[in-house]
PDB file of N, CA, C and O in Angstrom, chain B, residues numbered from 101:
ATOM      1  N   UNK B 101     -13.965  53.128   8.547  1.00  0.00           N
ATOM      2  CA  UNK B 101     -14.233  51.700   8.562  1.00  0.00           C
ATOM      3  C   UNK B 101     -12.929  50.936   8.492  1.00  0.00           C
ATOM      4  O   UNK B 101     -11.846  51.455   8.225  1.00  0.00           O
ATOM      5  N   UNK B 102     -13.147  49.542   8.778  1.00  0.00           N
ATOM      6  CA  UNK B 102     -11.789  49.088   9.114  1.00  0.00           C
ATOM      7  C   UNK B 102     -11.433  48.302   7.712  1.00  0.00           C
ATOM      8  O   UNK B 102     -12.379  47.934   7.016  1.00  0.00           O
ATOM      9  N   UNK B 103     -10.413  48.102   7.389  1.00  0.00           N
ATOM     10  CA  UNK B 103      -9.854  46.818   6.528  1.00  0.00           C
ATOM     11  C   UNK B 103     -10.357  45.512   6.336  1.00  0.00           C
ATOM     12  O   UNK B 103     -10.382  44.531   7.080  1.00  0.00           O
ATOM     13  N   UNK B 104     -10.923  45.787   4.689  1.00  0.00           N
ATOM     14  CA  UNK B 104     -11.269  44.246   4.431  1.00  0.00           C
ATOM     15  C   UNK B 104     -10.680  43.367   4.550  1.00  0.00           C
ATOM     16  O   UNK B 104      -9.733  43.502   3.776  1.00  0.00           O
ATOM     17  N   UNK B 105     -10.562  42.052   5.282  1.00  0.00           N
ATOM     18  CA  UNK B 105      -9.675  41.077   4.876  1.00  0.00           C
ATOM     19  C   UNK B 105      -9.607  40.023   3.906  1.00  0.00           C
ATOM     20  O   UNK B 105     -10.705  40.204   3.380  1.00  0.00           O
ATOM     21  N   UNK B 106      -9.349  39.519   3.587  1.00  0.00           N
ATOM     22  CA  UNK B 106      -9.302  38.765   2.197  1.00  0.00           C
ATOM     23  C   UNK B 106      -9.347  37.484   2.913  1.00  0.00           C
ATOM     24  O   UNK B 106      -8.501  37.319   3.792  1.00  0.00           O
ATOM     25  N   UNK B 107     -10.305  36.432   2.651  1.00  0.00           N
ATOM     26  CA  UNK B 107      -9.994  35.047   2.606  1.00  0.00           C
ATOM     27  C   UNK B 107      -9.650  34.320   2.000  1.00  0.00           C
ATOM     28  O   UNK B 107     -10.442  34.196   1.066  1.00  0.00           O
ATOM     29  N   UNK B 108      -8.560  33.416   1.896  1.00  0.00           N
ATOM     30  CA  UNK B 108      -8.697  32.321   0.566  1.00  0.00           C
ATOM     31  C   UNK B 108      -9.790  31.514   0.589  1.00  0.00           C
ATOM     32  O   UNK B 108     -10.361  30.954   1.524  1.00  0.00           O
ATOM     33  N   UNK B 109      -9.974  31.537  -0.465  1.00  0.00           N
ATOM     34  CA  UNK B 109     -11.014  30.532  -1.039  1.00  0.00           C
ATOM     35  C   UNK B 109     -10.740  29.655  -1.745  1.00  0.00           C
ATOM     36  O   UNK B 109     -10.246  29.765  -2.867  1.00  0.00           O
ATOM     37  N   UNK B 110     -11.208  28.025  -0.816  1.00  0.00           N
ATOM     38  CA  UNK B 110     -10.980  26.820  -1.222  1.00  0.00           C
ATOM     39  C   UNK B 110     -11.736  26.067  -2.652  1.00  0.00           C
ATOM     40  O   UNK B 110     -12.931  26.228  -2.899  1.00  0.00           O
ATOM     41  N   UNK B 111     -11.106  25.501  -3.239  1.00  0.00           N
ATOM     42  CA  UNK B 111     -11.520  24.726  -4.393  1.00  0.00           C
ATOM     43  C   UNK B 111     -11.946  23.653  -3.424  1.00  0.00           C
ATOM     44  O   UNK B 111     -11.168  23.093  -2.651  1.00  0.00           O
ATOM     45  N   UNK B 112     -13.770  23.306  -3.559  1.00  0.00           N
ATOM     46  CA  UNK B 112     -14.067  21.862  -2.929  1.00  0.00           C
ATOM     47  C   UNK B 112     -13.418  21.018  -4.009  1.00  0.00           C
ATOM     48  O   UNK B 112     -13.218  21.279  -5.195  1.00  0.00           O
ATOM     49  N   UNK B 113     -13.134  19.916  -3.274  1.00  0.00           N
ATOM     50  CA  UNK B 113     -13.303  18.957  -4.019  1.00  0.00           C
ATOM     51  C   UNK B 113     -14.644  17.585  -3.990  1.00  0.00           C
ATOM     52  O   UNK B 113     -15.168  16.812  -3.188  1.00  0.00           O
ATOM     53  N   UNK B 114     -14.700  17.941  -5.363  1.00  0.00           N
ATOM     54  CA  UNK B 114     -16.108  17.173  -5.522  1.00  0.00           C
ATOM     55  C   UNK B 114     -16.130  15.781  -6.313  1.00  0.00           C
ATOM     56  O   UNK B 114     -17.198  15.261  -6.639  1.00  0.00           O
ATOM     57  N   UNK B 115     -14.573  15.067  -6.673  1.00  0.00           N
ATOM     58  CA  UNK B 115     -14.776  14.136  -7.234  1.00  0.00           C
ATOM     59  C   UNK B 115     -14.057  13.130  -6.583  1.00  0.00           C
ATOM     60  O   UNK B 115     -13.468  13.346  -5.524  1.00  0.00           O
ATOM     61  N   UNK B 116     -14.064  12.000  -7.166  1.00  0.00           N
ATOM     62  CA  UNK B 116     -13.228  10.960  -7.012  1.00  0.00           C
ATOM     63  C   UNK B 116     -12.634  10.178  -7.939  1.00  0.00           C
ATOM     64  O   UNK B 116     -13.195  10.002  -9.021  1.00  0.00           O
ATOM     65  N   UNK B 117     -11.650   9.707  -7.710  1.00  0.00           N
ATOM     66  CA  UNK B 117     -10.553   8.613  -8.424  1.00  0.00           C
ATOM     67  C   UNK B 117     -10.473   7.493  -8.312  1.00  0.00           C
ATOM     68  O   UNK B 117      -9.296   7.310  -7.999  1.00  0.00           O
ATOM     69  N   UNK B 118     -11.129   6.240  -8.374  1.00  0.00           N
ATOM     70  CA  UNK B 118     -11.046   4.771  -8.068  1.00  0.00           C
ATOM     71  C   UNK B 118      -9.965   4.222  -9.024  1.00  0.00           C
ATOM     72  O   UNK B 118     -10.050   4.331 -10.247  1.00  0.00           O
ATOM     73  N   UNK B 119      -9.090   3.711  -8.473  1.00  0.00           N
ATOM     74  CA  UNK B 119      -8.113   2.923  -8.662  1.00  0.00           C
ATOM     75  C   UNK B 119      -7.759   1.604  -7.683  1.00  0.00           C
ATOM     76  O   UNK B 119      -7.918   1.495  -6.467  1.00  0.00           O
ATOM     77  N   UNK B 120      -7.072   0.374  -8.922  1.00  0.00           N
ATOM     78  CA  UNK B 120      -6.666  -0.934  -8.019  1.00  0.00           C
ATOM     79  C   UNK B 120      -5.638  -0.657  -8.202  1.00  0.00           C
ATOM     80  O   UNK B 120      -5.075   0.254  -8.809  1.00  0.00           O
ATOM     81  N   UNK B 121      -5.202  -1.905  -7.368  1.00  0.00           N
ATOM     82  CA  UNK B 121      -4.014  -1.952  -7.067  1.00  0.00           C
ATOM     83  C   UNK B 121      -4.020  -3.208  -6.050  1.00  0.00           C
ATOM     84  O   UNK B 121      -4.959  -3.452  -5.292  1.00  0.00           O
ATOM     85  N   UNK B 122      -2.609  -4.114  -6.166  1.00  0.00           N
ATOM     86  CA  UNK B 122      -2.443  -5.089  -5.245  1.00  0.00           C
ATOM     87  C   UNK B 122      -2.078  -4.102  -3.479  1.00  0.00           C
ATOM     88  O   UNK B 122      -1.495  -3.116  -3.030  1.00  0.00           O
ATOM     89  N   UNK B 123      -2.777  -5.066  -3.146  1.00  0.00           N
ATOM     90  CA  UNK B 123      -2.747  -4.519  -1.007  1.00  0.00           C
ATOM     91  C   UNK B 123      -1.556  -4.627  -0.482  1.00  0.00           C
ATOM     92  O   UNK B 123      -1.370  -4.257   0.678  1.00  0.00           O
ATOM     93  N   UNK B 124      -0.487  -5.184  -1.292  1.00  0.00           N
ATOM     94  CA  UNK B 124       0.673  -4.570  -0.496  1.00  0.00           C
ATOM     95  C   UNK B 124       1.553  -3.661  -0.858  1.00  0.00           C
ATOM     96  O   UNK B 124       2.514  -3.316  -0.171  1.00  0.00           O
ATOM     97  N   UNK B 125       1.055  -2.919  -2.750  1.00  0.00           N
ATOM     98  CA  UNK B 125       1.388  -1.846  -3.126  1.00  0.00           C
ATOM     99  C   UNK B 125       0.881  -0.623  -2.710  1.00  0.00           C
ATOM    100  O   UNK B 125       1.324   0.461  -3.089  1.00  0.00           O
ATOM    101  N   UNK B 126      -0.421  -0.841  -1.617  1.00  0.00           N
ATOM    102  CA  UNK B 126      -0.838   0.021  -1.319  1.00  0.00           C
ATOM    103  C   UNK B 126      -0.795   0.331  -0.357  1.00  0.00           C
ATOM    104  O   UNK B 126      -1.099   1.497  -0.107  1.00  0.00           O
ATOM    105  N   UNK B 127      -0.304  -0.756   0.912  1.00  0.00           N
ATOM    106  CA  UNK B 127      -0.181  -0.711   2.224  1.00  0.00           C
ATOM    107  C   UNK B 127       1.354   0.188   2.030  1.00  0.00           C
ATOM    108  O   UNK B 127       1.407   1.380   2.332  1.00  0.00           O
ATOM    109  N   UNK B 128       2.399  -0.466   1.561  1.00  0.00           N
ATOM    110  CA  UNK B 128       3.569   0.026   1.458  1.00  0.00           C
ATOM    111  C   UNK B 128       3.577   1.528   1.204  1.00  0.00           C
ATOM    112  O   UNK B 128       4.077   2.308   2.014  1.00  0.00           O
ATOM    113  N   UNK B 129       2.988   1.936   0.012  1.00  0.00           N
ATOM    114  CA  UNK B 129       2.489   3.441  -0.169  1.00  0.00           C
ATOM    115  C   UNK B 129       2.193   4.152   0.597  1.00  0.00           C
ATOM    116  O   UNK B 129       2.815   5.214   0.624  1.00  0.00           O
ATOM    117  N   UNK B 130       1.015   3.904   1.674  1.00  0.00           N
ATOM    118  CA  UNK B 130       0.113   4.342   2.690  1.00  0.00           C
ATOM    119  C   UNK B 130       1.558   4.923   3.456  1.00  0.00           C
ATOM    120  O   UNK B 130       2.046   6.053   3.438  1.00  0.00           O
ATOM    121  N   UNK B 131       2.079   3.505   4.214  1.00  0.00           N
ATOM    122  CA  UNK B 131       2.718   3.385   5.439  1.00  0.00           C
ATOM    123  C   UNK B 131       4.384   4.725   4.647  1.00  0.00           C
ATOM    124  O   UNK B 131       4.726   5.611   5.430  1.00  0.00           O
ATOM    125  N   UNK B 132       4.909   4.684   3.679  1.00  0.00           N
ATOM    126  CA  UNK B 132       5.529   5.647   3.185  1.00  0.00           C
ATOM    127  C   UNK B 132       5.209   7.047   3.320  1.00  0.00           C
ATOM    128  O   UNK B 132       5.903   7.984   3.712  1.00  0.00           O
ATOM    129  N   UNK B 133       3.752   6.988   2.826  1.00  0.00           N
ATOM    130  CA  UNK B 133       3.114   8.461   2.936  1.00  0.00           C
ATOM    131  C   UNK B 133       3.374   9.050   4.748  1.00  0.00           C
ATOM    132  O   UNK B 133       4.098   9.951   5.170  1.00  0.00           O
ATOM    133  N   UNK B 134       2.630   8.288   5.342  1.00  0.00           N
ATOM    134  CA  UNK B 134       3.071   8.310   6.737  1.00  0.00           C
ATOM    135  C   UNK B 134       4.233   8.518   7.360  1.00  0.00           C
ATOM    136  O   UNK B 134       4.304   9.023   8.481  1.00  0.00           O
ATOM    137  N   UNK B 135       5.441   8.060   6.525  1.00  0.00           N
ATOM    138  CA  UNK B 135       6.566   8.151   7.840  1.00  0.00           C
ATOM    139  C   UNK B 135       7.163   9.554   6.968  1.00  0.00           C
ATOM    140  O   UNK B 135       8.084  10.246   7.402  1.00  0.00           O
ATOM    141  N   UNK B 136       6.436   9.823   5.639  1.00  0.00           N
ATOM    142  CA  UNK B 136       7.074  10.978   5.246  1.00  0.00           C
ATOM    143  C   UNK B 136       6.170  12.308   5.513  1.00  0.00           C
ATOM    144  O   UNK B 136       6.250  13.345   4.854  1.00  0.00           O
ATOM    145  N   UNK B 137       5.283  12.069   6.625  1.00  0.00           N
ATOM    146  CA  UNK B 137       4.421  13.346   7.449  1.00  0.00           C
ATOM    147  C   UNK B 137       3.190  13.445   6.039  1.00  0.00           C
ATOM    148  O   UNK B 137       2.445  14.296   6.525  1.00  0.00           O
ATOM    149  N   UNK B 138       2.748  13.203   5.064  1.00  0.00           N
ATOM    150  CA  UNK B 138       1.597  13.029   4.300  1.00  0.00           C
ATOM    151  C   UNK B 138       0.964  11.999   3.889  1.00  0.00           C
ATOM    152  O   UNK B 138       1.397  10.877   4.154  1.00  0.00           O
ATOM    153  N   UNK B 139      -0.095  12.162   3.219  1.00  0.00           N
ATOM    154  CA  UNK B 139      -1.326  11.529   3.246  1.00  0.00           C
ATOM    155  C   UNK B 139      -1.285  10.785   1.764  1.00  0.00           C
ATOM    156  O   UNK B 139      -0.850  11.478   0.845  1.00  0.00           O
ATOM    157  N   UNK B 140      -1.690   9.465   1.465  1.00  0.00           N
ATOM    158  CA  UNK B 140      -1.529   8.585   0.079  1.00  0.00           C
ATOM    159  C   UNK B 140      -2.906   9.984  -0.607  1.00  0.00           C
ATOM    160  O   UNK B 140      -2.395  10.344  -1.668  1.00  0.00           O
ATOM    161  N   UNK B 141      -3.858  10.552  -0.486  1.00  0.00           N
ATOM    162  CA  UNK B 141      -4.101  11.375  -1.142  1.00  0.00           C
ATOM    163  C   UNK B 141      -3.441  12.863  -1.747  1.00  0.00           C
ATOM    164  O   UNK B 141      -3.550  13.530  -2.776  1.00  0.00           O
ATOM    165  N   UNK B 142      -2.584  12.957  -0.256  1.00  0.00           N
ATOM    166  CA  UNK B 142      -2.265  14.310  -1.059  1.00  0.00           C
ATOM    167  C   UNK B 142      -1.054  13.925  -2.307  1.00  0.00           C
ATOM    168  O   UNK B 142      -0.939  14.465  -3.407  1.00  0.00           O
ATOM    169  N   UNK B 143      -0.343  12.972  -1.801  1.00  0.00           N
ATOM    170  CA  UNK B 143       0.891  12.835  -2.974  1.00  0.00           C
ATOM    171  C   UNK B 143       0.017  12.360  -4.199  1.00  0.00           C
ATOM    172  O   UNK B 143       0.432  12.736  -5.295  1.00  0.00           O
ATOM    173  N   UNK B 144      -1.194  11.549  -4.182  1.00  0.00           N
ATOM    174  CA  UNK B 144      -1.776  11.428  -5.324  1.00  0.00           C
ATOM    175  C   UNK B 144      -1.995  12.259  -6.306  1.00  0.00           C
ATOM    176  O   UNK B 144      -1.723  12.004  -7.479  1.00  0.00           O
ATOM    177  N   UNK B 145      -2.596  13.506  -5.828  1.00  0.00           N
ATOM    178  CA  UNK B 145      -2.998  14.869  -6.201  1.00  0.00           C
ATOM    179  C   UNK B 145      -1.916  15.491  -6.443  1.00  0.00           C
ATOM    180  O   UNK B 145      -2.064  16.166  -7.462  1.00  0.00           O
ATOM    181  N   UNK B 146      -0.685  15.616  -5.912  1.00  0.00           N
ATOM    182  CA  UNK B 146      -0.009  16.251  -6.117  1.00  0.00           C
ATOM    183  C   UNK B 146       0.832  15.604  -7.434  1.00  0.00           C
ATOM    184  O   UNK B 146       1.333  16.418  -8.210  1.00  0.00           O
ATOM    185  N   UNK B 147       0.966  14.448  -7.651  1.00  0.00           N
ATOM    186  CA  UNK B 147       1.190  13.703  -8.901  1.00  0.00           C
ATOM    187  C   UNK B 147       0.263  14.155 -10.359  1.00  0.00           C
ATOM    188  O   UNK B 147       0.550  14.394 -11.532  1.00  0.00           O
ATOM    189  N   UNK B 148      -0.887  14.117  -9.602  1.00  0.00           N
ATOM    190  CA  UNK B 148      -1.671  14.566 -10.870  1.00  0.00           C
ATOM    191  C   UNK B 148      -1.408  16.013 -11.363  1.00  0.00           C
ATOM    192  O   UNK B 148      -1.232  16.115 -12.577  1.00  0.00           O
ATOM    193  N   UNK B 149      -1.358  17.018 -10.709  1.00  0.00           N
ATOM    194  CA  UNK B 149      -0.930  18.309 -11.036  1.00  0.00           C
ATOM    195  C   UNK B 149       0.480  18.847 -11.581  1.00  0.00           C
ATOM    196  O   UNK B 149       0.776  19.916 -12.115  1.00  0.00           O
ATOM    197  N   UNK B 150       1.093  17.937 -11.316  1.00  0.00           N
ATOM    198  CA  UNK B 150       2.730  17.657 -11.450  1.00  0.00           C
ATOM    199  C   UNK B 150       2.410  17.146 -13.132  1.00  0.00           C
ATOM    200  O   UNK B 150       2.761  17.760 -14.139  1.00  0.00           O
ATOM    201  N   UNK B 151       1.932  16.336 -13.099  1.00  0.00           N
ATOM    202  CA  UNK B 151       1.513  15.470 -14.527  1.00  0.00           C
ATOM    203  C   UNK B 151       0.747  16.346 -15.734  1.00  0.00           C
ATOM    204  O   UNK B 151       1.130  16.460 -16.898  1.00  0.00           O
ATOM    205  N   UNK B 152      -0.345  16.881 -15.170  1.00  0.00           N
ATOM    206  CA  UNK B 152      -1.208  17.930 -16.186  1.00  0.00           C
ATOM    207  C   UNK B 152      -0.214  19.022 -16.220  1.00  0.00           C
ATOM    208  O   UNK B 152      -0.049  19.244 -17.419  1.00  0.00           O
ATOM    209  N   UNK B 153       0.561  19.847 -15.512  1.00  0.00           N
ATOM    210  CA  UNK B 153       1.247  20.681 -15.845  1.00  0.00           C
ATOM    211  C   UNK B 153       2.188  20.471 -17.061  1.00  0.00           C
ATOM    212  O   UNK B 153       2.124  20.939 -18.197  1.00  0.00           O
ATOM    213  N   UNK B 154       3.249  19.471 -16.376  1.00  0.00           N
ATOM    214  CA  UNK B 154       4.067  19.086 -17.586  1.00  0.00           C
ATOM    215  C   UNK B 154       3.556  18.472 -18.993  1.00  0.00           C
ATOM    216  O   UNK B 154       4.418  18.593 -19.864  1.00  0.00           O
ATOM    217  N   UNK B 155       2.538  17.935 -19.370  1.00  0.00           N
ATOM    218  CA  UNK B 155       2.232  17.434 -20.528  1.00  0.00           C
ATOM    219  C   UNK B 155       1.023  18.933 -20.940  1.00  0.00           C
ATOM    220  O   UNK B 155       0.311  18.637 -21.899  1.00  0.00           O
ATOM    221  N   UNK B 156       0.805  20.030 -20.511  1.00  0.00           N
ATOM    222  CA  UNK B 156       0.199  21.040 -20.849  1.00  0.00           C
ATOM    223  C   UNK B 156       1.170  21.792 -21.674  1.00  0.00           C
ATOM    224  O   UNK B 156       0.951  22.338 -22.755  1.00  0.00           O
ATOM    225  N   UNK B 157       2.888  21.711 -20.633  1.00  0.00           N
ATOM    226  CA  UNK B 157       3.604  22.817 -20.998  1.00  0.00           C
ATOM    227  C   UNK B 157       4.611  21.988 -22.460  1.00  0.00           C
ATOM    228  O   UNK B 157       5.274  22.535 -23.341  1.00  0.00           O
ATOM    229  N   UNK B 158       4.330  20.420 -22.186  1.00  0.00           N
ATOM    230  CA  UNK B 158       4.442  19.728 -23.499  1.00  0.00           C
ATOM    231  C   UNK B 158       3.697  20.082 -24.936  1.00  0.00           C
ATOM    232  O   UNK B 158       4.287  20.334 -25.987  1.00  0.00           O
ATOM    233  N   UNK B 159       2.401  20.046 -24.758  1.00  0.00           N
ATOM    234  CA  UNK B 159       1.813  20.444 -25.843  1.00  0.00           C
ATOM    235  C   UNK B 159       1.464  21.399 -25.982  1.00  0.00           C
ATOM    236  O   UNK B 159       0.565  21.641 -26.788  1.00  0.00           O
ATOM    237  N   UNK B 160       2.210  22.580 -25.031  1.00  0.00           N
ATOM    238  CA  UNK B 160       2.052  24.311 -26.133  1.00  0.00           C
ATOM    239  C   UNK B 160       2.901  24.245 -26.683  1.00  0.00           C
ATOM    240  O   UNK B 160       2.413  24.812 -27.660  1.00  0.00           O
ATOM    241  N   UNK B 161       3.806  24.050 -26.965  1.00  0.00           N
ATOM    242  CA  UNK B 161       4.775  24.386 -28.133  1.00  0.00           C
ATOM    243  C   UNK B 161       4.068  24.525 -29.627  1.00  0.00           C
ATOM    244  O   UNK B 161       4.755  24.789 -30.614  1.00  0.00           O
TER     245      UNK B 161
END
């Protein structure tokens, strides 16, 4: 028989984040995300994980 292959398997995402913000802090953001090839969600997310990491590896000590 041949070789299993392994898939990754995705974490859905099943929630959401509502946040304000003034429309030209967000247009500016957007249009940033854009000329830097990503998406105002992924740097969001990627902020948040950036954030829970460091205040995790804060409070093991």
């Amino acid at each position: 028989m041949g070789k299993e292959t392994k898939k990754k398997v995705k974490k859905e995402k099943d929630a959401q984040l509502v946040l304000r913000l003034g429309r030209e802090e967000r247009d500016a953001f957007v249009e940033l995300c854009q000329e830097l090839d990503s998406s105002a969600s992924r740097e969001v997310r990627l902020f948040i994980r950036r954030f829970l990491k460091k205040h995790a590896e804060e409070n093991s000590d």
